[in-house]
N, C-alpha and C positions, 0 to 999 in steps of 0.2 A: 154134534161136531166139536173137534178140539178145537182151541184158541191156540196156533202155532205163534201168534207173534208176541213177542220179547215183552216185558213193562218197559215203561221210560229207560227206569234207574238204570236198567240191565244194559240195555241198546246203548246208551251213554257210556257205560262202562266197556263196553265190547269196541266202541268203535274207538273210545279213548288208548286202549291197552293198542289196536290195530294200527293208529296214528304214532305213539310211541313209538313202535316196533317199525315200523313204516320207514319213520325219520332216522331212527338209530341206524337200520339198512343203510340209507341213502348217505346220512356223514361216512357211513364206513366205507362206502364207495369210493365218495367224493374224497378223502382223506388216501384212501390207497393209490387214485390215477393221480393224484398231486404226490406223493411219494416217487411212482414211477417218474413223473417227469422230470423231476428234481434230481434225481439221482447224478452221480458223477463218479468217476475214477479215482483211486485215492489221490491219485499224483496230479488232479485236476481240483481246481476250488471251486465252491459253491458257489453260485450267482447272488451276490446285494440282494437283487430285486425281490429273492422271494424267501428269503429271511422274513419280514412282518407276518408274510401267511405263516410261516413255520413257530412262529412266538404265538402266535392266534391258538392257532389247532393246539400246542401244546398246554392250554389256560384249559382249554375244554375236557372236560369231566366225560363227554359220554366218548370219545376217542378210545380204542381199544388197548388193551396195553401195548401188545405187540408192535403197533403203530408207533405209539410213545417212544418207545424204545429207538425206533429208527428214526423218529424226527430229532431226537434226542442224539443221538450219533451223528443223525447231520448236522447238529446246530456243531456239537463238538468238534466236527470238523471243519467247521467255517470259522471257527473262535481260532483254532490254530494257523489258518491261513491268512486273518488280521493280524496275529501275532500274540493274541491272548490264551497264551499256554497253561496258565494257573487255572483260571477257569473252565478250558475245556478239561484239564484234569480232574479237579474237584468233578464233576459233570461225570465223565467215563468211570471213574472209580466208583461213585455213588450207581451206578448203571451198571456196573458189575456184582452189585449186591440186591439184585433184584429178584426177587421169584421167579417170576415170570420168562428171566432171562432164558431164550433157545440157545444152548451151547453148541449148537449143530450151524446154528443162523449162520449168515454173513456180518450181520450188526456186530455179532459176538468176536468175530473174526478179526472186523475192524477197529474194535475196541482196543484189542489188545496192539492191533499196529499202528495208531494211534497213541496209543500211552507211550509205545517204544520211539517214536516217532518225537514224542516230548521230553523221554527222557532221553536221547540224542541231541536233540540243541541244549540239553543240560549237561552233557558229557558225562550222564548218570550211567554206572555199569549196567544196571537196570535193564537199558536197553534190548541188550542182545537177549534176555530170558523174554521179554514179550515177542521179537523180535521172532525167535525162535517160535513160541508158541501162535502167532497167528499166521505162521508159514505151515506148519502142522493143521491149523485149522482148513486153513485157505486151498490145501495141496489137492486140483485135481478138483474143484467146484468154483471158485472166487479168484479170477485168472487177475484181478489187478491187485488184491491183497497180497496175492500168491507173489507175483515179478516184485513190489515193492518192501513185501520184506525179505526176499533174496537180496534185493540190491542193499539194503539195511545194513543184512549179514556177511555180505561180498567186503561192503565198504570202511564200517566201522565197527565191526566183532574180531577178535583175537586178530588184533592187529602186532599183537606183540609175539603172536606166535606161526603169521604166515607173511611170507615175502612181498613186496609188491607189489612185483612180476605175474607172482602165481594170483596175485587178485586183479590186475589187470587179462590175466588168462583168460578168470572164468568169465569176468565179463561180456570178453569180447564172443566168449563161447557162448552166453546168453545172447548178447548182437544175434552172434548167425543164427540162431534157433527161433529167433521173432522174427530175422530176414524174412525166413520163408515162408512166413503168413502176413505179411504185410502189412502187420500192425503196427499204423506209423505211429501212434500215443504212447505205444511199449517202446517201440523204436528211441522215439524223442526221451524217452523216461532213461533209456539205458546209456544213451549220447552225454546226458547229463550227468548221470555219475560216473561215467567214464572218465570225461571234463572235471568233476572234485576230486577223480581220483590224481590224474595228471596235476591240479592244482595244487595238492597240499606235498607234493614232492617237489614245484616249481619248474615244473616242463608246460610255463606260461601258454605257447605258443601250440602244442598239441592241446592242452588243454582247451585255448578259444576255436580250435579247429570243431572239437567236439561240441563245445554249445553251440558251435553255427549250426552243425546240422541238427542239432535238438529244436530249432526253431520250425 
């Protein structure tokens, strides 16, 4: 009769490799439903509370790249909504020279309206070419990338070459097109720059009209 079963060494080695592979499954799980939850809108900020897990996971070596990548977008975009723009730059620009980067992604997407997004409080021309390109990316999959860098483009790209008017138009012509799905987050996002737009012409009082209802 054969001896089917394993020596020590072997059985140790089998169930060592099995527990590895086990555990690496189980983070990649546990690291993607914490991703999903985490998630937000761009024109929404990330929660405090779950920053330290996102500093954690990102220390951890067995985390998959892909992962990396988007905890790494999320920290970036929590850094900007503190108001530390230097570092989530350094951060996004390092994350753009990545291998591993999917240019198809939504990370990818927000990277790029992100950086535009930094280089707009810097009044960098800069802006409008990322600006421009994670509208492109975003067109038709990434609906809050997409409205935010419309509004980006609406608001502060060739300002010198389109009327006020005509940029209060399209606006308003985005208004009515989120009317009719009833999405109040795109809604309050459009009220809002409606509102900076009235503001930097000094039509004070349509302008507070418009953040009311952004609330």
């Amino acid at each position: 009769m054969q001896n089917n079963h394993l020596p020590p060494i072997l059985k140790a080695t089998f169930f060592g490799f099995f527990f590895v592979a086990y555990s690496q499954f189980v983070l990649a799980e546990n690291v993607d439903d914490f991703i999903q939850r985490i998630q937000v809108a761009t024109y929404n900020c990330p929660d405090d509370e779950f920053m330290p897990q996102v500093d954690e996971y990102l220390k951890q070596r067995n985390v998959l790249p892909e992962q990396l990548i988007k905890l790494n977008v999320h920290k970036a975009h929590w850094l900007i909504c503190v108001g530390k723009n230097d570092k989530a730059q350094f951060m996004l620009e390092n994350l753009l020279l990545e291998p591993e980067i999917d240019e198809n992604s939504q990370s990818y997407a927000s990277m790029h309206y992100q950086l535009g997004f930094i280089f707009d409080v810097q009044e960098k021309p800069e802006r409008c070419d990322y600006y421009r390109q994670s509208e492109q990316l975003a067109k038709g999959r990434f609906s809050d990338v997409y409205l935010s860098s419309q509004l980006g483009l609406i608001t502060v790209c060739e300002q010198g070459n389109q009327d006020i008017g005509v940029k209060l138009g399209r606006l308003f012509a985005l208004l009515k097109s989120y009317s009719e799905g009833r999405d109040l987050e795109s809604l309050a996002h459009i009220h809002n720059n409606i509102g900076l737009l009235y503001g930097k012409i000094g039509q004070r009082a349509l302008a507070a009209e418009q953040y009311k209802k952004s609330l």
